[in-house]
Residue, then its C-alpha position, 0 to 999 in steps of 0.5 A: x500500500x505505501x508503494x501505491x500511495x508513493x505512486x500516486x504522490x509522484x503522480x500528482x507532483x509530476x502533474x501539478x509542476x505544469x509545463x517546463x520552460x522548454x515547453x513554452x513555444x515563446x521560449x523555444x523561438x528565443x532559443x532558435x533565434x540565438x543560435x541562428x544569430x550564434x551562428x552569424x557571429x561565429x561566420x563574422x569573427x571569421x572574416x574579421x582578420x581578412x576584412x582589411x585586405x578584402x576589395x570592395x566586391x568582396x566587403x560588400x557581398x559579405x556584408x550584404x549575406x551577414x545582413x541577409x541572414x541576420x534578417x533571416x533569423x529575426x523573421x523566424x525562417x532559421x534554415x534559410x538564415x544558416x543556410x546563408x550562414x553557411x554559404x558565407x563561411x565557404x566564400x570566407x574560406x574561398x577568400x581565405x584560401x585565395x588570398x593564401x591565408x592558413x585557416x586556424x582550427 
């Protein structure tokens, strides 16, 4: 008998805690929206060392996908935004790579 009341002390603790933070879809869409923005900041730190010797070109096709997937994430639409993300570390690794830079891992 105490197994039983144990159990349903258990039961009515575990229902009457409500739904936890990673329940909440407000909370959910925050956490999406960090790392997607996580994502942008690592692909920024990237192209920082090789922003002084970029021509003009190149500044503005970075800054304008850093722009484009920037707006990506706060529009809720994170795939799109890291897959821009992504296609901006392969061009910054293209740059790295055209301009005989080591990539440091």
């Amino acid at each position: 008998m105490s197994r039983q009341l144990t159990l349903q002390a258990t039961l009515i603790l575990f229902l009457s805690a409500g739904p936890s933070a990673a329940c909440d879809p407000e909370e959910m869409i925050n956490e999406l929206r960090a790392q997607c923005r996580d994502a942008i900041t690592s692909a920024v730190t990237l192209i920082e060392p090789l922003k002084p010797a970029l021509a003009a070109p190149d500044r503005n096709t970075v800054e304008s996908k850093i722009k484009e997937a920037t707006e990506l994430c706060n529009s809720d639409k994170y795939s799109d935004g890291y897959t821009v993300t992504a296609k901006l570390a392969r061009f910054i690794g293209h740059l790295e790579a055209r301009s005989g830079i080591a990539p440091q891992l």
